[in-house]
N, C-alpha and C positions, 0 to 999 in steps of 0.2 A: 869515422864520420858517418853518421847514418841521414838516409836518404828520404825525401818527402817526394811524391813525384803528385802531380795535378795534372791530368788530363780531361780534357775536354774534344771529345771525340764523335763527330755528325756521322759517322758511320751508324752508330747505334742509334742515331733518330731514325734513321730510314728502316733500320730492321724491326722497327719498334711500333713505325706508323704508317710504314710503306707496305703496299701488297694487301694478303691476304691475313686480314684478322679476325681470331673468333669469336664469335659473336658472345653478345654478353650480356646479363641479366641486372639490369641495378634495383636492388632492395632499400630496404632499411640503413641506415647507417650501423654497422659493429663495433664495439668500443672494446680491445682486450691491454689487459696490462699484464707484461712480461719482467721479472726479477730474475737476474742470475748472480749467483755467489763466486766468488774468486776459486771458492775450496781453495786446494795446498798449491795453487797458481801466485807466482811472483812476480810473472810479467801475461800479456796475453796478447795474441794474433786476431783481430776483429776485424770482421769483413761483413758490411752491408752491403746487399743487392736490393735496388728498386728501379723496374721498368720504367715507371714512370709515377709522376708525385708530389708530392712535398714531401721535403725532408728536415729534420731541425735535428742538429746533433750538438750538445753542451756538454760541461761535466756536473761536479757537485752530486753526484749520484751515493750514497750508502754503499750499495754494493757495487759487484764488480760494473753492469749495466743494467741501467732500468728505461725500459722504453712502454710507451703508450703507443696503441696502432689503431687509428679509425678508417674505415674502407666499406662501401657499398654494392660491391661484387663481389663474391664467391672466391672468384680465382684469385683475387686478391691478399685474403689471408696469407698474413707472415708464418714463415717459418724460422722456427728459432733453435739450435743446434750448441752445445756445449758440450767441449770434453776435453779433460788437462790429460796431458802428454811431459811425464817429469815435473818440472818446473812452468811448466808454459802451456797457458791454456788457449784453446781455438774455440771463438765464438764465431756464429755464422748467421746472421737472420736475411731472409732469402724471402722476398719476396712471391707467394705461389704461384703464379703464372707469369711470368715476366715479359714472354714474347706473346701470346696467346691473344691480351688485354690491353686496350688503349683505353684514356681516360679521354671523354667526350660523351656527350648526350647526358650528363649529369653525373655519370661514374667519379667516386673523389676516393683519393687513397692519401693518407695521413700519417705520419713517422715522427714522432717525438721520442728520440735517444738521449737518454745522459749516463756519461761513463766517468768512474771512479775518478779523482783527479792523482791520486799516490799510486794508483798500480801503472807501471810501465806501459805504455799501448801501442801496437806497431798497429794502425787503422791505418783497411783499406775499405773504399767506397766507389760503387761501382751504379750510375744512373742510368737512366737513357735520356728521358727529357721530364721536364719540369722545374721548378724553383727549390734553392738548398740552399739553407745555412749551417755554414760549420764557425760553429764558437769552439778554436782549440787552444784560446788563449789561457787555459788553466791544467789543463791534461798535462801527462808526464809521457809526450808523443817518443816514441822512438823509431816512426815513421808512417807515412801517412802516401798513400795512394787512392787518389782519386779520378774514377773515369765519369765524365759526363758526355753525354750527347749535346741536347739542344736545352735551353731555358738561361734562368738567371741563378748564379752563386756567387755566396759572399763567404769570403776565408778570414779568420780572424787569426793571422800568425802572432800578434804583440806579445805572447808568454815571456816569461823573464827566464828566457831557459838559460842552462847552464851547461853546454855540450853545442860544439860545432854541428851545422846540419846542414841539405841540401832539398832545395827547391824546383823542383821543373813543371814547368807548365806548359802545355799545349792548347793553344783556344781550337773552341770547336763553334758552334751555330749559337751565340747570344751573347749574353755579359757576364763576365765575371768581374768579381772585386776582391782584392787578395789586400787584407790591413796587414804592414809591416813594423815593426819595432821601431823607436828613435831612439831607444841605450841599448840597443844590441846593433853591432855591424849587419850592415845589409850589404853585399855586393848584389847585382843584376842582369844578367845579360839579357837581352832582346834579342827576338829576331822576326819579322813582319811577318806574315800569310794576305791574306786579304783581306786580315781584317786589322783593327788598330789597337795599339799599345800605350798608354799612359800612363807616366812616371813620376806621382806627384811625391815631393819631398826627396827624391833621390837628383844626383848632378853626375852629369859623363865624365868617367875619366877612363881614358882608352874604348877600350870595347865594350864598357860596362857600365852601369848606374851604381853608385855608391850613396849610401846616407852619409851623415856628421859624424858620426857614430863605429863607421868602420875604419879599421887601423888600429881604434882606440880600445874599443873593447875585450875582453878577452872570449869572447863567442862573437862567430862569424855564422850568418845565415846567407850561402849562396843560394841566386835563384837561376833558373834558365827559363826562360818564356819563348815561347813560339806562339804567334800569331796564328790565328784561324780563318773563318770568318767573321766570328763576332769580332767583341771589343773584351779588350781583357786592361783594367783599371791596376794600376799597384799604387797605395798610400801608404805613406811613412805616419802615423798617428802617436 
């Protein structure tokens, strides 16, 4: 059973926007666009870093990923890292200054990702603060790790997957919205922080939120949530 893990972690707002940061020059806007091929890669390990942002990550991509990056700081240029290991390739795009840079006084950093939908992808994503959407309703995830700080994300789980998987969530400083399946089983557990949890389309049974849909189907998508202090939404769609 492979694992999806969702966090949401206000530790990294504070290293992010707290203290001392360096100072920073805003230009022009940069506009670069990044292609990477699978080469002899049959599944791949992808891991995004962005301080701080926007992010949009979809699939429907040609190759293995294709991202667009606009940003008006220096330090800000992505770095992008490719190298297959056997069967299995390790993509890396990294953000160039991650702690260094806050976005304010007009600085904008911009992430438009879309990855293959047939190759295998074990995606991890790693924010501090700002707005992200992840459309992974069509990838072929084979797990997905996500840390954010503070802002707003929307997770789009509905895939018609075919292979039991695991969810956890931890809210951290904002909103999240995690879209859940109504033909694929959903199990739920909750658990409060300070901040709140909504269950829309799932019903309690025991310790858990279950859809219509679990028992019955033969994929099961469990979640674990932990409250933060934001609000962390779940929809059955």
């Amino acid at each position: 059973m492979k694992r999806f893990v969702l966090l949401l972690v206000a530790a990294v707002t504070v290293a992010i926007f707290g203290g001392a940061c360096q100072s920073q020059e805003v230009g022009q806007m940069q506009h670069e666009s990044r292609s990477v091929q699978p080469e002899n890669a049959k599944s791949v390990r992808a891991h995004l870093v962005m301080g701080a942002g926007e992010l949009n990550v979809g699939g429907a991509a040609d190759a293995l990923m294709e991202g667009d990056f606009s940003y008006n700081v220096a330090d800000l240029k992505p770095r992008v890292r490719y190298e297959v290991r056997g069967d299995e390739g390790e993509l890396r795009v990294r953000q160039g200054n991650r702690e260094g840079v806050r976005l304010g006084g007009g600085a904008r950093n911009e992430w438009d990702i879309s990855f293959n939908d047939e190759v295998p992808t074990d995606l991890a994503v790693e924010m501090g603060a700002g707005e992200s959407d992840l459309d992974l309703d069509n990838l072929t995830l084979t797990g997905l790790d996500l840390q954010m700080g503070a802002g707003k994300t929307t997770v789009d789980l509905t895939g018609d997957y075919d292979r039991d998987f695991d969810a956890s969530i931890q809210g951290g400083v904002g909103e999240a919205t995690v879209m859940l399946p109504s033909e694929v089983g959903v199990r739920a557990r909750a658990e409060g922080g300070l901040g709140k949890i909504d269950a829309e389309g799932l019903k309690k049974e025991g310790n858990a939120y279950v859809n219509d849909a679990y028992g019955y189907s033969d994929v099961t998508l469990d979640v674990d949530v932990e409250g933060g202090v934001g609000e962390i939404n779940m929809k059955v769609v």
